[in-house]
N, C-alpha and C positions, 0 to 999 in steps of 0.2 A: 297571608300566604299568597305566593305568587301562583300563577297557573302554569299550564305545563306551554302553553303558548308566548303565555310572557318569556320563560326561560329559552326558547325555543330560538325567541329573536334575540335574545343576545347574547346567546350560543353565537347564533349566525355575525355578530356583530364582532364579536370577541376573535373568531376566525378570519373577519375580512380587516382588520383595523390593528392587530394586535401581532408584538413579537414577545413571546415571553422570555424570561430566562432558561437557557438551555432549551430552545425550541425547538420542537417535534411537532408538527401538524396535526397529528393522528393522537395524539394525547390530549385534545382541545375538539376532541369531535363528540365528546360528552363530559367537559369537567363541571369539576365540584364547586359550585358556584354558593361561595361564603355568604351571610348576610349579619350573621349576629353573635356577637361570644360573651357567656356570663363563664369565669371560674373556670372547670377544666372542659367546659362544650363551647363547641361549636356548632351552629344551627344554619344548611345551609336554604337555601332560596325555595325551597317546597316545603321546609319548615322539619325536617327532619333534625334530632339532634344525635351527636357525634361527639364522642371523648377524644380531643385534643392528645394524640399521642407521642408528640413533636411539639409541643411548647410554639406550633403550627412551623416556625422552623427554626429549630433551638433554641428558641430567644424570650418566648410571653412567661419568665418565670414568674412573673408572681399573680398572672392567670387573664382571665379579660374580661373586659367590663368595670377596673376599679375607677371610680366614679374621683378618685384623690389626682389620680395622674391627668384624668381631661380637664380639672378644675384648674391646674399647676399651667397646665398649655394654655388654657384659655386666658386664667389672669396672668401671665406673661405676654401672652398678645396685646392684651388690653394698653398692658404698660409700656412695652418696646418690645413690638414684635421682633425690629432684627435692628444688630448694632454691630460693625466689624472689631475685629481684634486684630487688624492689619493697624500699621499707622499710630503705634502709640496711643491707642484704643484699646479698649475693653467694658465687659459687662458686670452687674454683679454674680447673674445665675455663673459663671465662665469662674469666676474668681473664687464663688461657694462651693462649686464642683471640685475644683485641682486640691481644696482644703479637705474638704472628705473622701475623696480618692486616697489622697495620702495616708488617711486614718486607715483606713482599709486593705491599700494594696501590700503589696511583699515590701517589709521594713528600707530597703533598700532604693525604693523608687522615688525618687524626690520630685519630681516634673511632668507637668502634659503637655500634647496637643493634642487639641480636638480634632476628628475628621467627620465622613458621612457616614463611615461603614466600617468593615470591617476588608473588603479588597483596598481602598486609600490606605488603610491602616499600615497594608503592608508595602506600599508602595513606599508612605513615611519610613517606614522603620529601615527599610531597606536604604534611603537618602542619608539617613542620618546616622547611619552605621558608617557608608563609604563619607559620606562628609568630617565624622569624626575620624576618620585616621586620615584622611588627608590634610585637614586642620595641624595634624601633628604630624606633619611632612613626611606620611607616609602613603604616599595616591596610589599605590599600587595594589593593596588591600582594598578589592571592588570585589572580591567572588562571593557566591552567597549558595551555600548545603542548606538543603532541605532534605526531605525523606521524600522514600516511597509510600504512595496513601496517601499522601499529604494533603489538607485543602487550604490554603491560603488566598484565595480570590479568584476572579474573572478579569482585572486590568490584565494589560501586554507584564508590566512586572508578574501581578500574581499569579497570572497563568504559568508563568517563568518560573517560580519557586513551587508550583503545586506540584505534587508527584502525583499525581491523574492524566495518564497519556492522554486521554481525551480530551480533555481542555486545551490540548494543541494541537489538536489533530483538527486540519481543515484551515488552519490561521498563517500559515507559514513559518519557519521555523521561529523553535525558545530562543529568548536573548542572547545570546552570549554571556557566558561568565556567573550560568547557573548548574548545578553539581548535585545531581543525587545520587543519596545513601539507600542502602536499605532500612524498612522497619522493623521495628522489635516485634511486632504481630505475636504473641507469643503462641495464639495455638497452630502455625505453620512458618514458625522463625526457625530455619537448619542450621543448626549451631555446627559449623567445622572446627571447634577449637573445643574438644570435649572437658580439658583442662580445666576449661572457665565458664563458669555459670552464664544463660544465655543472656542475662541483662549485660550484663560484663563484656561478651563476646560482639553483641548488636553496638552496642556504644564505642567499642572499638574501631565500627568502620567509618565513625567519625574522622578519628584520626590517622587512619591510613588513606581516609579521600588529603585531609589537610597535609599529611606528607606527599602523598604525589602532586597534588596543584601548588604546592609550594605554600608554607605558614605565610610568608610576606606577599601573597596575592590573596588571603581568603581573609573578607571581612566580617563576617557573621555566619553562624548557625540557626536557621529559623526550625521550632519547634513546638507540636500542640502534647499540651500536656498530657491529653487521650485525646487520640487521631479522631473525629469524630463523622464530618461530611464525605473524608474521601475512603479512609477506613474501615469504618465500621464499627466507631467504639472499641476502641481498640485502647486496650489500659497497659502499659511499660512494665515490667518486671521492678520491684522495689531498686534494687542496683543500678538501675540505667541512669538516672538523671542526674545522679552524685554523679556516678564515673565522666558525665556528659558535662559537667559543671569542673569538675578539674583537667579533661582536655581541655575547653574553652581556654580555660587560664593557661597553661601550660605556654599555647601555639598563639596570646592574644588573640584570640576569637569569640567578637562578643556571641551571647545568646539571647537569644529573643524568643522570648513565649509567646505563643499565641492563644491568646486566653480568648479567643471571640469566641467560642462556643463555653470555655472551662470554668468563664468567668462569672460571681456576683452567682454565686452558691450551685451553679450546678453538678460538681461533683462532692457538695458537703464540704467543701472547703469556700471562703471566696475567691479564691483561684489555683488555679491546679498544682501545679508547683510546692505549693504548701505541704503536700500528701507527703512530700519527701526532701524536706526541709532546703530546699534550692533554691535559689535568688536568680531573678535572671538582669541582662544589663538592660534589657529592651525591654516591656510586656506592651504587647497590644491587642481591647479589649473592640467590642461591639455587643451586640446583641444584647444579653442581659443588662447593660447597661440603660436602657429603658423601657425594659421587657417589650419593644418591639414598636414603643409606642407612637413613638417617633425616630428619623433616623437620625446616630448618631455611633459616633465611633472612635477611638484614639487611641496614644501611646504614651508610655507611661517610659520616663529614661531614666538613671544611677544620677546619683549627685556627679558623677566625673565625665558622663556627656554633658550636663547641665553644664560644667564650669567651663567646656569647651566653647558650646554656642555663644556662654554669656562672654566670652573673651576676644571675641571676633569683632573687626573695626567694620567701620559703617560696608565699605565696599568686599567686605569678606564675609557677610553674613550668613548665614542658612535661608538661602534664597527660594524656598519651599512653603505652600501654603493651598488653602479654598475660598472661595467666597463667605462660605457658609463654614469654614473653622469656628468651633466655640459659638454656635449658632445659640443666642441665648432662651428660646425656648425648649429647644432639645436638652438646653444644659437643667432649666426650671423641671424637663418631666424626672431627669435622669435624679435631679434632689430628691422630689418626691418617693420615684421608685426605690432609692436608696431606705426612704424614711418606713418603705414599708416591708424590706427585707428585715430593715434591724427591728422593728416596732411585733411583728411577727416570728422572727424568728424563724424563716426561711431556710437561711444558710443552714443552719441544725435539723431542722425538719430535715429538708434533703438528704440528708448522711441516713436519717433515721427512715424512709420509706421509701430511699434507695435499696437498704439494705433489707428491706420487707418484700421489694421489688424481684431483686436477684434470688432472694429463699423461694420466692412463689416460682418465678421463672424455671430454676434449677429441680423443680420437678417432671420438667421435661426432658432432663435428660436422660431418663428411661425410654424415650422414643429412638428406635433404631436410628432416624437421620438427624438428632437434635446433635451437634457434631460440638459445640460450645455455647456456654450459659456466662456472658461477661461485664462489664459497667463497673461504675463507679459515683455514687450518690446517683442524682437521677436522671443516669446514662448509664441505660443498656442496652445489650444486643442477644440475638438466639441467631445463631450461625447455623442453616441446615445445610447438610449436604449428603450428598447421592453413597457411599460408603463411608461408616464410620471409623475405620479401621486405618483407610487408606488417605480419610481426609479427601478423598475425590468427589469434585464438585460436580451436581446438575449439569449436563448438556444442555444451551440453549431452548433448543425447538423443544426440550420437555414442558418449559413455560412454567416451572414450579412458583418461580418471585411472585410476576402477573396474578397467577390463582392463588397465591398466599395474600395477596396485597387487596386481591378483590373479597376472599374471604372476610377479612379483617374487618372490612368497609364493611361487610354485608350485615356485619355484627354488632357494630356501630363504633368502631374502633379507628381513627383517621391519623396513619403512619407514616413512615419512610420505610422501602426496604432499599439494599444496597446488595444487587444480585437476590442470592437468595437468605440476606440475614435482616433480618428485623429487627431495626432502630426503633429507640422508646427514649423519650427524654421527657415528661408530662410537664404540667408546670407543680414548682414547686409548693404551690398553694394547694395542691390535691389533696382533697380527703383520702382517707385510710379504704374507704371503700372503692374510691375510684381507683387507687392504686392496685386492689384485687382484683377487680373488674377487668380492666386492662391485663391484667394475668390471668382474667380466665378466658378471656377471648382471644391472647395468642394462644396456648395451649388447645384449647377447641379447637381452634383455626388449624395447627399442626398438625391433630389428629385427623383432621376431615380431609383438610386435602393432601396429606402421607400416611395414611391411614396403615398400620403393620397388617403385611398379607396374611390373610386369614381373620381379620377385625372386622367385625360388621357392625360395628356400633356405629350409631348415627352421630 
């Protein structure tokens, strides 16, 4: 156990040396300093343990500490640590990986490339959408629809497709020739079209962005199968992603899933799309791909991107790539982690104590501010807010998130909130206990600090 001095200096150390992701100053004047994770805890630096309620951030699903995936990195270092795939190269881990992806992903995807993450991923996907129609002499098809809510990375691209004003706020202006729609959100989606069911209606404004910017300028639709980092777990109305799957075809506009959060079982399927029988042209995946373990990220294309690239002469190539593409120990953890979804039985778990998840959950919504109870395997969310009636959200200066978020911690629960709604994605390795646990500590946590007037219960 560390002391409160030791933490002290590298608090102080982590402040004068460090830029985090999404840096705020004042966030880092007491963080949560990690040091150990077996299974669904996390143990931080004074030795306290804490239930992992974010898979730490979407990604550890098959939990931490498995002793198979650091053996996988290590004897792959051992052997070759790193080998490119540039140059008429390649590895074996790189060659074993594109083989069982295949087994696994939507029937339709025949191909990868590897990246580091999941913002490259979108960068790739976005190249290789405008590279294939201009391959087929058509360069004019470069726009790219996304949603609102949307998170697709932190590159100058992914901040360009993310629908999170914030992520371009301060950077100077999005790219040019990036296009949002709205989302389906279904518990504050305003359907104007009462005719048509709201899935129907949200998928619609797909195609009335592609008729105003013109079919022969838009290259792609980028989409998460539930919106999840910029959202809030946000699950589509069954209707949306068929009707979203025959615009595409309609106006030629590929789709591209964005499974980095959906993917390699965390909605009970192994990737999202599946829920609702859709194929997409593009998918690109991250995070579950080695539960975290290392980074590693990529995209998966249709047999008729594939025959594109492979038909392009030397100087016309898909002139796009990393150092660290197909990096072969990331590809050696990504086997293993694979070996222990299917060897466990993950992917079905998930369905199964997702849906134990949302029953516990959905007893809070007898709390005047619990406003929605939503997810999908193991991704959920509790949406609170300030009137039920009206859907009207907490005023800032209330500080409801902040004291919801600190409650949680205090109870040994370590989450994400987004405003005032509280993301859970566990890893899918959770016991049946930890999954209740974490359900009674949001619920506690709601009641304490939104306690109904006149409740005096502690």
């Amino acid at each position: 156990m560390t002391s409160i001095q030791d933490k002290t200096a590298l608090v102080a150390s982590d402040r004068a040396h460090l830029i985090h992701p999404q840096h705020q100053a004042q966030e880092h004047a007491n963080p949560k300093v990690w040091v150990s994770g077996r299974g669904s805890e996390l143990v931080d630096i004074e030795g306290r343990a804490f239930l992992d309620g974010l898979s730490s951030m979407w990604n550890v699903n098959v939990g931490h500490g498995r002793e198979e995936l650091a053996q996988a990195a290590a004897g792959q270092v051992r052997s070759l640590a790193f080998g490119t795939s540039y140059a008429g190269s390649v590895t074996l881990p790189v060659i074993r990986l594109g083989e069982r992806l295949r087994e696994r992903i939507y029937p339709n995807i025949e191909a990868f490339h590897f990246t580091l993450g999941g913002s490259d991923a979108t960068d790739t996907s976005i190249r290789l959408a405008r590279f294939f129609w201009n391959a087929q002499g058509r360069p004019g098809k470069t726009k790219i629809i996304s949603r609102e809510l949307s998170y697709h990375g932190s590159t100058v691209a992914g901040a360009s497709t993310t629908g999170v004003e914030e992520f371009s706020q301060g950077f100077g202006e999005r790219l040019p020739g990036f296009v949002r729609i709205g989302s389906p959100y279904p518990y504050r989606f305003e359907n104007r079209h009462p005719d048509l069911s709201p899935g129907i209606a949200a998928a619609n404004l797909l195609e009335e962005a592609i008729l105003r910017e013109g079919p022969e300028t838009v290259a792609a639709f980028f989409a998460e199968p539930v919106q999840g980092g910029g959202g809030g777990v946000l699950v589509p109305p069954a209707d949306y992603f068929p009707r979203i799957r025959e615009i595409c075809d309609r106006y030629d506009v590929l789709l591209v899933s964005d499974d980095v959060i959906t993917g390699f079982g965390r909605t009970g399927r192994w990737f999202g799309l599946e829920h609702w029988g859709v194929q997409p042209d593009i998918v690109q995946f991250a995070k579950g791909i080695t539960s975290g373990y290392v980074p590693l990220g990529g995209v998966g294309v249709s047999a008729r991107i594939k025959d594109v690239l492979d038909s392009r002469d030397s100087d016309h190539r898909f002139w796009h790539g990393y150092t660290c593409s197909g990096h072969p120990v990331a590809c050696a953890v990504a086997l293993a982690n694979l070996d222990i979804l299917e060897r466990e039985s993950l992917v079905e778990r998930s369905a199964v104590l997702g849906a134990r998840l949302l029953e516990r959950l959905g007893e809070g919504l007898a709390h005047p501010n619990v406003g929605e109870v939503r997810g999908l395997g193991l991704m959920a969310a509790v949406e609170l807010v300030a009137d039920k009636s009206t859907k009207e959200r907490f005023p800032s200066s209330a500080g409801v998130g902040a004291r919801l978020g600190e409650g949680l911690y205090a109870r040994g629960l370590c989450t994400r909130l987004l405003g005032e709604t509280i993301c859970l994605a566990p890893p899918l390795s959770s016991s049946e206990a930890q999954i209740e646990r974490i359900a009674d500590i949001v619920l506690e946590t709601i009641h304490t600090v939104l306690a109904p007037a006149g409740d005096t219960t502690p």
